[in-house]
N, C-alpha and C positions, 0 to 999 in steps of 0.2 A: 448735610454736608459738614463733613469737620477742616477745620480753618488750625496753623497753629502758631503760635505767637500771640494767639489773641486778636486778628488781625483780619478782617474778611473785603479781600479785593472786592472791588466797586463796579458789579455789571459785566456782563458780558463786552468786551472789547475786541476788535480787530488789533490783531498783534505784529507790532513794527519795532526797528528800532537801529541807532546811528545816531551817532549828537551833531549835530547841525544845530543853526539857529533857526526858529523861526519864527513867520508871523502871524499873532493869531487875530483876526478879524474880530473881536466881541463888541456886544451893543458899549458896553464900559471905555471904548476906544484902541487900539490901535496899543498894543504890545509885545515889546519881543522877549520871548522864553527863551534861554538857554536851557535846552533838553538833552537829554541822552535817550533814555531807554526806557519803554516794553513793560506791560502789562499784560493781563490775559486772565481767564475764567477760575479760577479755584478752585481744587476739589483735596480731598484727604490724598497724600501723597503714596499712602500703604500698599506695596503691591500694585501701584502704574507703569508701565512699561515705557519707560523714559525714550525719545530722542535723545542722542548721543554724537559725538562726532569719531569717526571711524579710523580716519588718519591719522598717522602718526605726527608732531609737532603741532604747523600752524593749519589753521582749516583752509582750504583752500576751495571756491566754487562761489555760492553767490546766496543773499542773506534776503529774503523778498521781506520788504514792510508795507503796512498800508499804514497815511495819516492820515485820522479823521477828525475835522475841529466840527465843532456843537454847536447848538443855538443857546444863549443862557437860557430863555423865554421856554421853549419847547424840549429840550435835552438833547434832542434831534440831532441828527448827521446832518451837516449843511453841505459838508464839502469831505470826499476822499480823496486822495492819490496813492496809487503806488508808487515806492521808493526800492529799485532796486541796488545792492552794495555786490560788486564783485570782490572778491579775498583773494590774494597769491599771500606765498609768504613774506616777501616785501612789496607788497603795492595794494592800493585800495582804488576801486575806481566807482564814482556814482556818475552813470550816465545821461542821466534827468535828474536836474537840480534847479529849483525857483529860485534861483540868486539875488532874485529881484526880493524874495521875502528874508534872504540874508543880510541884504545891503542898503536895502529901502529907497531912497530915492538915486542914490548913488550909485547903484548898479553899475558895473560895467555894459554896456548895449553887447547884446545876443548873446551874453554869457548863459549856457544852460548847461553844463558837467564839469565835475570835481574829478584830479587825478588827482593820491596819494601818494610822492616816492619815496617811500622810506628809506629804498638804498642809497639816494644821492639827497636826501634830508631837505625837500621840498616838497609844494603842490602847487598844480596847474588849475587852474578856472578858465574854460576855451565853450564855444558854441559853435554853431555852423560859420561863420565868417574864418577870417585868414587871421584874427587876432587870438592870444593866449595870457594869461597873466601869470608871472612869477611869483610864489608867497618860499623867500627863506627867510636866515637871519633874522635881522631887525624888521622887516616885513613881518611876522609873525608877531612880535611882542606891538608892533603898532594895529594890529588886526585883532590881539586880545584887549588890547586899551580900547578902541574903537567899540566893541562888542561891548565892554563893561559897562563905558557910557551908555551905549542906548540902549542898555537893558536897565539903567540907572533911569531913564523915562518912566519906566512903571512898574520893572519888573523884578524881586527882590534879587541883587547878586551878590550877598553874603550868608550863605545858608549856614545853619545849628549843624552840628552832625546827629544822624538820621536816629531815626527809631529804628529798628529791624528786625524780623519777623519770616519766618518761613522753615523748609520748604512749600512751594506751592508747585502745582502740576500747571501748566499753563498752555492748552493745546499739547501736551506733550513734551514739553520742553521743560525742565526742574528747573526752580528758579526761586531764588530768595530775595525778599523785598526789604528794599531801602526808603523810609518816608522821610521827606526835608518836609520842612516848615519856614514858609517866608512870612514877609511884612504881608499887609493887606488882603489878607486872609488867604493866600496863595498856598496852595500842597502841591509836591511832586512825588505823587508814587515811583519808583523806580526798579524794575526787578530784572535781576541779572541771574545769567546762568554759567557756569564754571566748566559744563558739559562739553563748552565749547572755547577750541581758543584761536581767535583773531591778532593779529600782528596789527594793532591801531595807530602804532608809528606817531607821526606827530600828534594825533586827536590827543593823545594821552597825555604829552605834555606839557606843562606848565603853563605856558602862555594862553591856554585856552580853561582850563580846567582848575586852576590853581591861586598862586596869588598876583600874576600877572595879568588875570582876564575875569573870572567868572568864579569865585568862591564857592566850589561844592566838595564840603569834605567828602576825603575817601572814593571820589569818583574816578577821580585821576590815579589811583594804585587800582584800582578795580579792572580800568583797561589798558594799564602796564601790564596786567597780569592776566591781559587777553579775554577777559569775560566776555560775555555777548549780552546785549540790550535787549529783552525779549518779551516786554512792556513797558511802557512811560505812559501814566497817565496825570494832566495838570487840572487842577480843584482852583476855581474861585469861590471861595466858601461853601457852600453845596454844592455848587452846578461844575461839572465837567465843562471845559472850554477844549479837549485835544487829549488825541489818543495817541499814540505809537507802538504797532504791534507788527512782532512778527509770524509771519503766515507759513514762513520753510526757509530751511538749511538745506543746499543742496550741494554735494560734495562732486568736484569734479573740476579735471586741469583746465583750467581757461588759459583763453589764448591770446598767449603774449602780445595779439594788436589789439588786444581790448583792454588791457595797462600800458600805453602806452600814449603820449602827446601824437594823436594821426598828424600823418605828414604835411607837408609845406606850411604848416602856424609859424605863425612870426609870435617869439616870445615877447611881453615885456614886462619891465619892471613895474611890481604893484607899490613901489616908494610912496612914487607922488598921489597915487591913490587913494592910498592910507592913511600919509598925513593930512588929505582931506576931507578923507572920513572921519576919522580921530578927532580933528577939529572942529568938526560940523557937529559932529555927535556929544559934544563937552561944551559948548556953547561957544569955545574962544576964538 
């Protein structure tokens, strides 16, 4: 197999991808990764018959990941899920979301799916009950301070900018790879594909990706500029601890009740939330 950049991805992965926080269970304790994206197989790019997206503008239909965290001891798959991402050109929706691994003890109770509105510059966190939470404004910059803290527990959130390397064929998906290097022997492979382009609305933002939240250089113009996540894989020194890959791009108009807050939720403000997560997570 020819690899080029010098650079040869690590293993066969299951390919996911979408920047969420999460959390990864390891024997070393209990830490949260700020991730984005997507990893996958490697082979010489020469004459591959790429995945492409076929519409014209933003891609529009639905992005399937699986996440797989590892055993450090065995290398093992301990745990998968699927992660599915609907795309309109303004709206993102994840229907199955472990909030509880984004918010750790502070969860909101039965929150389980993410709506992104890009047109009216918020997002929704609602589950089967009648509650919903608002994230705008200063909600956001206190959700990206919240994040830094408890990613500041273990997990490095000021990254170098990257090494990079590629193309790589990845399941079919062209995709060039971005490597960070943190503190305590932490890697994030990171491999994004240009094939496609996603409307990521707030994800892309500052407050979460930039110098308000989570220091990853060049991640935040990557999904301004619509790229797709189409492997993430995170290294504790040798041993993989979490994969994210994605499995398919499937183009096709989704329907506008599946972007949208289902009826009778009572909204509320994620304020006082945040400033006690914010708080709890910084020690004060």
């Amino acid at each position: 197999m020819v690899y080029f950049g010098g650079f040869e991805p690590s293993g066969v992965a299951i390919l996911s991808g979408k920047i969420f926080l999460v959390r990864v269970n390891l024997e070393w304790g209990n830490r949260y990764l700020a991730v984005g994206f997507f990893l996958a197989m490697g082979f010489n790019v020469l004459g591959a018959d790429f995945q492409v997206q076929k519409g014209d503008g933003y891609f529009e239909g639905s992005l399937r990941y699986v996440v797989s965290r590892y055993s450090v001891q065995t290398g093992r798959a301990v745990e998968r899920k699927q992660v599915d991402v609907l795309a309109t050109e303004n709206r993102i929706s994840v229907p199955s979301l472990d909030v509880a691994d984004v918010f750790a003890n502070n969860a909101p109770p039965g929150v389980s799916s993410a709506l992104f509105r890009h047109d009216v510059d918020d997002f929704i966190l609602y589950g089967d009950d009648i509650d919903a939470y608002r994230f705008r404004g200063y909600d956001k910059v206190l959700l990206g301070l919240a994040f830094r803290a408890l990613a500041l527990s273990g997990a490095p959130v000021d990254m170098k900018p990257p090494e990079k390397s590629g193309p790589y064929a990845l399941r079919n998906f062209r995709a060039n790879l971005s490597r960070y290097f943190g503190e305590a022997g932490i890697r994030y492979d990171m491999y994004f594909s240009s094939d496609y382009r996603v409307n990521w609305g707030s994800l892309a933002d500052s407050w979460l990706f930039g110098s308000g939240g989570l220091n990853v250089p060049e991640l935040d113009d990557r999904l301004r500029g619509g790229e797709v996540p189409v492997r993430v894989e995170v290294f504790r020194n040798a041993s993989k601890v979490l994969s994210i890959n994605l499995m398919a791009a499937e183009e096709y108009q989704v329907s506008r009740a599946l972007v949208e807050v289902p009826p009778q939720k009572i909204l509320h403000s994620s304020t006082g939330l945040l400033r006690q997560l914010a708080t709890e997570a910084m020690g004060l």
